[in-house]
C-alpha positions in Angstrom: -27.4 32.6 -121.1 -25.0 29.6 -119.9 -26.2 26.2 -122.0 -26.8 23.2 -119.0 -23.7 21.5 -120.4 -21.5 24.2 -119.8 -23.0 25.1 -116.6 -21.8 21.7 -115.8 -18.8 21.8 -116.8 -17.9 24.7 -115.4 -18.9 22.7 -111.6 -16.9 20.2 -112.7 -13.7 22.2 -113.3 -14.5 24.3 -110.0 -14.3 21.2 -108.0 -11.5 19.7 -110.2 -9.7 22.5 -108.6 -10.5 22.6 -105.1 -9.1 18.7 -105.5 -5.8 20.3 -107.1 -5.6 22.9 -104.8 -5.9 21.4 -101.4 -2.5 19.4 -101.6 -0.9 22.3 -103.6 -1.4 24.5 -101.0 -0.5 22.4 -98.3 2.9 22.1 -99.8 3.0 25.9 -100.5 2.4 26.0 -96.5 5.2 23.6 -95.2 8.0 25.8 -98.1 7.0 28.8 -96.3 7.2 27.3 -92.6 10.7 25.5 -94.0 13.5 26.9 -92.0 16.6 25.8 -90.8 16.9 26.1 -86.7 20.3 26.2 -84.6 21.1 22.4 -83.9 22.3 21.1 -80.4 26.2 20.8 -79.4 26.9 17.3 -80.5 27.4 14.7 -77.7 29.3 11.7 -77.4 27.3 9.4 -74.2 24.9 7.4 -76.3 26.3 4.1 -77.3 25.1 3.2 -80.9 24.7 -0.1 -82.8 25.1 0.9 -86.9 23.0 -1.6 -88.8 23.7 -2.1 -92.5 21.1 -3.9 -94.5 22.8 -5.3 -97.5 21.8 -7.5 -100.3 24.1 -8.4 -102.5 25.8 -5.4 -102.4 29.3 -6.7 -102.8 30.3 -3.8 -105.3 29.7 -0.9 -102.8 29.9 -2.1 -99.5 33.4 -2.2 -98.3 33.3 2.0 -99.0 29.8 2.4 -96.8 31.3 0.5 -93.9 35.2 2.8 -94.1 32.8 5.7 -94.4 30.6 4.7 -91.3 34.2 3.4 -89.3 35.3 7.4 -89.8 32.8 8.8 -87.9 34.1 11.5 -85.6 32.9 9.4 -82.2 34.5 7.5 -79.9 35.4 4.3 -81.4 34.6 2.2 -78.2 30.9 3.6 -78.1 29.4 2.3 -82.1 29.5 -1.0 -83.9 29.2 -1.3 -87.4 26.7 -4.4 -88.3 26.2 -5.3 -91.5 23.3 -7.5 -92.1 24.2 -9.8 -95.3 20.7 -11.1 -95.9 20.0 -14.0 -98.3 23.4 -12.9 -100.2 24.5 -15.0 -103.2 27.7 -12.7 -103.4 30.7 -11.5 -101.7 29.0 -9.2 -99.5 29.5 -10.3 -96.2 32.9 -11.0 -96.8 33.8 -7.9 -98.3 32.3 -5.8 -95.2 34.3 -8.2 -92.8 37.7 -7.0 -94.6 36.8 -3.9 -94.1 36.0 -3.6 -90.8 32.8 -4.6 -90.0 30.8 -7.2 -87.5 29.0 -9.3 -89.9 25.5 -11.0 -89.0 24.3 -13.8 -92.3 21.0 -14.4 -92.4 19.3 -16.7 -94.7 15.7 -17.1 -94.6 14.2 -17.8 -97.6 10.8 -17.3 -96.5 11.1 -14.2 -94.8 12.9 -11.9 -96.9 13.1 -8.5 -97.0 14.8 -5.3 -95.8 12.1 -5.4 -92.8 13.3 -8.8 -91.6 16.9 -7.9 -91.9 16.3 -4.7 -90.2 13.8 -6.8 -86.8 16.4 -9.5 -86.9 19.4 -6.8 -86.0 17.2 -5.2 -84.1 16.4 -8.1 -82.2 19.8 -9.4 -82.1 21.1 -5.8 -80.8 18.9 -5.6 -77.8 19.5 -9.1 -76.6 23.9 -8.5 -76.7 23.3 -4.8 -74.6 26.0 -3.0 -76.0 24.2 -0.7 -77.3 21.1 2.6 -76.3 20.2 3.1 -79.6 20.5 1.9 -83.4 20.9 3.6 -86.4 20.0 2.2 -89.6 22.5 3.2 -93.0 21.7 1.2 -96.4 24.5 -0.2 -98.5 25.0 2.8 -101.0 25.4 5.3 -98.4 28.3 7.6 -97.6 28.0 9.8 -94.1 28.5 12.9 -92.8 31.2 12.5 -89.7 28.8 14.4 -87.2 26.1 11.3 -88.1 26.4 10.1 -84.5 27.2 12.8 -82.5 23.5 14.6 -83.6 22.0 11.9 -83.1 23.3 11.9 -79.3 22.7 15.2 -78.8 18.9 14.6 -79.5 18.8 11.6 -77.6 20.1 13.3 -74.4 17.0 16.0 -74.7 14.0 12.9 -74.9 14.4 12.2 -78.6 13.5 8.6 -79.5 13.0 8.4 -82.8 14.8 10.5 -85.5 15.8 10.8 -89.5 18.8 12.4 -90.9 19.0 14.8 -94.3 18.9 12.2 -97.2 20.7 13.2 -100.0 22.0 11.9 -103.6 25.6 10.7 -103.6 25.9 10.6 -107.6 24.1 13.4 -108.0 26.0 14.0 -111.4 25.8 10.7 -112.9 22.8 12.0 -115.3 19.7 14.2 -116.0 17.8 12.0 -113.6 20.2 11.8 -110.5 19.9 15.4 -110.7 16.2 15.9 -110.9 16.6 13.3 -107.9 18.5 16.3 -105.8 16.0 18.7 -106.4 13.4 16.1 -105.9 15.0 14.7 -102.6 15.3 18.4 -101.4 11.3 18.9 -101.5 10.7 15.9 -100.3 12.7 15.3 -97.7 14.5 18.6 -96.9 12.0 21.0 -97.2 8.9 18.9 -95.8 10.9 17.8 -92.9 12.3 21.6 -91.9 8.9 22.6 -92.0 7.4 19.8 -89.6 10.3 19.8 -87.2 9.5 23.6 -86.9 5.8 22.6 -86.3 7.1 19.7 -84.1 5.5 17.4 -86.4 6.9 14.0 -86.9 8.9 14.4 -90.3 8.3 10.6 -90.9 11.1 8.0 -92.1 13.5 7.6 -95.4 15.0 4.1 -94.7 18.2 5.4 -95.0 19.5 7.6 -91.9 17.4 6.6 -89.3 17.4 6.3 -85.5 15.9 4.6 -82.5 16.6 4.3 -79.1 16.1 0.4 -77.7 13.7 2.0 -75.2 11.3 2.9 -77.9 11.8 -0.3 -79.7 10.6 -2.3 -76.8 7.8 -0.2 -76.6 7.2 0.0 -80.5 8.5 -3.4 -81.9 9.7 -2.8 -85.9 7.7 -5.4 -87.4 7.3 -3.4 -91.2 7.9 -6.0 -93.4 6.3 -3.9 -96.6 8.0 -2.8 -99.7 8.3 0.7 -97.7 9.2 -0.5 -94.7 10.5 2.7 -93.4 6.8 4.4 -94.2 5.2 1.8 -92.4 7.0 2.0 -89.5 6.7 5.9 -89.5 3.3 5.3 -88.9 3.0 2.8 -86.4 5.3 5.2 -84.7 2.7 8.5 -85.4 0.1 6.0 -84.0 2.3 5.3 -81.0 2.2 9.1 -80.2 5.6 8.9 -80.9 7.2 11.9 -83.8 10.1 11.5 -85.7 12.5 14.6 -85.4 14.5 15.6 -88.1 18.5 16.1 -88.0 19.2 18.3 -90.4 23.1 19.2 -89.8 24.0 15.4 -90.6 23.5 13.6 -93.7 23.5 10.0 -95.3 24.3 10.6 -99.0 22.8 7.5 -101.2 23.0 5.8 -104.6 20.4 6.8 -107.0 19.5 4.8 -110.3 20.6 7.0 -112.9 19.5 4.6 -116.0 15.6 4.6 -116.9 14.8 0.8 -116.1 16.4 0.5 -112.5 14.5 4.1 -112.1 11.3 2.9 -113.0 11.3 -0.1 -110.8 12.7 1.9 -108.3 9.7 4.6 -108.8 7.2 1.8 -108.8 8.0 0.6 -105.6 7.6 4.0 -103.6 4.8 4.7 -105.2 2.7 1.8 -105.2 3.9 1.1 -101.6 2.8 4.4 -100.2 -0.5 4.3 -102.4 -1.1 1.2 -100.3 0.0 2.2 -97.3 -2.1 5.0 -98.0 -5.6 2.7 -98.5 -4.4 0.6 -95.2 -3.6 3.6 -93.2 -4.9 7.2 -93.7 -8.4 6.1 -92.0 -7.2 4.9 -89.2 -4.7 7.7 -88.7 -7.6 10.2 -89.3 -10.0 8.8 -86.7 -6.9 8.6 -84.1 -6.0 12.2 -84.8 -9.8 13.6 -85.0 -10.5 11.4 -81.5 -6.9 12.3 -79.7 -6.4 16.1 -81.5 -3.0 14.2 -82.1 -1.4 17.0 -84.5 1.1 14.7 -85.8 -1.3 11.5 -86.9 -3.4 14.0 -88.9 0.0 15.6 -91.1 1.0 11.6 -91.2 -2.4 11.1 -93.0 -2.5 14.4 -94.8 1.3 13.1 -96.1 0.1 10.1 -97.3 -2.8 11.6 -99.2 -1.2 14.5 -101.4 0.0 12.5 -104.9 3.1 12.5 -106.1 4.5 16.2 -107.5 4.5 14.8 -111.3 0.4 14.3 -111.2 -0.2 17.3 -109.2 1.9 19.4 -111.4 0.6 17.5 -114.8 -3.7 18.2 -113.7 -3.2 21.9 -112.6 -1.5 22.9 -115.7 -4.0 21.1 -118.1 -7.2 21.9 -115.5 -5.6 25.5 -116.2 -5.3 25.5 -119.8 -9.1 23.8 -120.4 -10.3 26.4 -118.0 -8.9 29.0 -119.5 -10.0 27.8 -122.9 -13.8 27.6 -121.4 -13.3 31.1 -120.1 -12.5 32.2 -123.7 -15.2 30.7 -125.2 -17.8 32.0 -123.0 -17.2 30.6 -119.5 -16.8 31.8 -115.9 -13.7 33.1 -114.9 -13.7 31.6 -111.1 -12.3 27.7 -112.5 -9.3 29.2 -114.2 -8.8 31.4 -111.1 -9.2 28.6 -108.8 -7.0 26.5 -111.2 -3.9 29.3 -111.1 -3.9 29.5 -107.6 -2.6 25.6 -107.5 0.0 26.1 -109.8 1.5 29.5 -107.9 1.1 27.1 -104.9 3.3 24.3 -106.6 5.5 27.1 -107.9 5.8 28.0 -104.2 7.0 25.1 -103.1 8.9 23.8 -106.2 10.8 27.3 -105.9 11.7 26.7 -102.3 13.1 23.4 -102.8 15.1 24.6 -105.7 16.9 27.0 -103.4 17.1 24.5 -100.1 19.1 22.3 -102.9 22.3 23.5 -103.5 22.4 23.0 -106.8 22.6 27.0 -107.1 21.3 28.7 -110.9 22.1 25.3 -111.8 19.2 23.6 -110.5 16.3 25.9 -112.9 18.5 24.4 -116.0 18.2 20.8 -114.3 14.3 21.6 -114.2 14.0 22.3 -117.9 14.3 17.7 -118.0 11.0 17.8 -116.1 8.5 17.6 -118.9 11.0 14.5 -120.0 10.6 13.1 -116.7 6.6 13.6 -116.8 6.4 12.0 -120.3 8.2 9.2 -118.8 6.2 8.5 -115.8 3.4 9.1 -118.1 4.3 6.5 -120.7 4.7 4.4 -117.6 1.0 3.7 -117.3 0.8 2.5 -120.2 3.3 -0.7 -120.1 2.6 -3.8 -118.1 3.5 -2.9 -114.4 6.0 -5.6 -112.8 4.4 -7.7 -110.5 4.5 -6.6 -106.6 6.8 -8.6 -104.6 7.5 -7.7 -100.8 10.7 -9.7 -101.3 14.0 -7.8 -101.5 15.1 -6.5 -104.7 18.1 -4.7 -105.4 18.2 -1.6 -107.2 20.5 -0.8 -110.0 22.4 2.0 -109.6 24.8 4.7 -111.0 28.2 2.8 -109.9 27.2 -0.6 -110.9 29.2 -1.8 -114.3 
């Protein structure tokens, strides 16, 4: 006969892996819905403003604004706008030589990638060159079709939408190429699956697009450490989905040492974990109330935890229930606890091959208990303190 202690243990490791399981196999869900569709015939009618937010970004952004100033599309219908906000560099007049209209801001109040991004916004709207803006960060190479997808959605109703995000230097080290696999669950496959489901596949700062009728309607007042999540939201809330372009891309600059990577990883993190607190209710209630599709996968997004934690508690909930089982315990929790880890397995497989990376990519994987150990160790050192002011990431180029 089962002792009381064990009994409860064994409920507690049960629900310990309904917990797990719930966000695993939501993931498991969107890898299998993850497919690529045919993408419209680009256009070339939409007149586009191309806002560069840079802070002191001297090093790299005179090769961002030659790589936007290629584009295949008719030069007289984009700008280039670089936004040099609360620069102590060269920045702005390095993206001048190059081509580029420059707009200086100084505001040392307001500061942030949110203001830089409202005040070009702002400024955009009010000169009327331009239907729609596009937003491309500092680091960022493009694709040449950028702005000729992003027409071709516009002309069918599309207001809001987010490019493929990928990883420029995705060579420079062990992490920038755990970054590639990572960026191709995150962002590749979660977004093919929603814009299959015509879900809104949210915003990655880097790559995005609005028209100037939706910002009038929808003001961009994110002024948060994730700006771009924020925003995604208030969008979601708006009844407004963000459709994902997945035959252009913006390739970034990823940190490949560990110290610009872990401020880096503390900022998405602990921005979307309070997002998450500020948000997920309300978007619940409004989806429950509205049967809004799209404000209930914005909340359910917000609420699944980052890969590294998932992956970390099924395989220990799976080894201590398999231990229990051997000493005398039920077989349902290790059961239960298995089917989250084929789940992440599901979904970690199907990223691996939406990657590129090829047989490649399962010998870049064998760094992820490094990784894990890192994040881990991670909670145990004083955090930074939380600053919504805008601070630049280190990256693989800079000396």
């Amino acid at each position: 006969m089962t002792s009381p202690l064990a009994q409860i243990a064994n409920v507690v490791l049960f629900l310990g892996a309904v917990v797990v399981a719930i966000p695993a196999l939501y993931l498991a869900m969107l890898a299998l819905v993850a497919r690529r569709g045919a993408a419209p015939a680009p256009r070339a009618d939409t007149r586009f403003d191309v806002i560069v937010p840079a802070h002191d970004e001297e090093a790299g952004i005179a090769e961002t604004v030659r790589s936007l100033l290629a584009i295949a599309y008719p030069p007289e219908r984009f700008r280039v706008i670089v936004v040099a906000d609360n620069c102590t560099d060269a920045t702005a007049e390095r993206a001048r030589s190059a081509g580029a209209r420059v707009m200086e801001r100084v505001d040392p109040v307001h500061r942030g990638k949110g203001y830089a991004l409202a005040a070009a916004f702002d400024a955009s709207a009010s000169e009327g060159f331009a239907d729609a803006v596009v937003v491309v960060d500092a680091d960022t190479v493009v694709t040449p079709n950028l702005l000729g997808a992003f027409a071709a959605r516009i002309a069918g109703g599309v207001e809001a939408m987010q490019a493929e995000y990928g990883v420029r230097n995705a060579t420079a080290s062990w992490r920038t190429r755990l970054i590639v696999i990572a960026f191709a669950l995150f962002h590749t496959t979660r977004s093919l699956a929603r814009e299959r489901l015509r879900l809104s596949c949210g915003l990655r700062g880097n790559g995005m697009c609005f028209t100037h009728a939706l910002l009038r309607r929808v003001p961009h007042r994110a002024a948060s450490i994730v700006e771009d999540i924020e925003f995604g939201v208030a969008l979601g809330l708006a009844g407004v989905r963000v459709a994902y372009v997945d035959e252009a891309e913006v390739l970034g600059e990823m940190p490949a040492q560990a110290s610009a990577a872990r401020t880096q990883r503390e900022r998405w993190e602990g921005g979307r974990a309070a997002l998450a607190r500020a948000h997920v209710p309300m978007l619940l209630r409004h989806g429950v109330e509205r049967r809004d599709r799209v404000a209930l996968d914005l909340a359910a997004d917000l609420l699944v935890p980052p890969l590294t934690w998932l992956a970390l508690a099924s395989l220990g909930g799976t080894m201590v229930s398999l231990y229990v089982a051997h000493r005398g315990g039920s077989i349902a929790e290790p059961a239960a606890w298995i089917v989250s880890l084929v789940a992440l397995a599901i979904y970690i497989a199907r990223g691996v091959q939406l990657s590129g990376l090829g047989a490649r990519a399962v010998l870049d994987l064998a760094w992820a208990p490094v990784y894990a150990l890192w994040k881990l160790a991670l909670l145990f050192t004083p955090r930074r303190r939380r600053t919504t002011e805008w601070v630049r990431t280190a990256r693989g180029g800079d000396a």
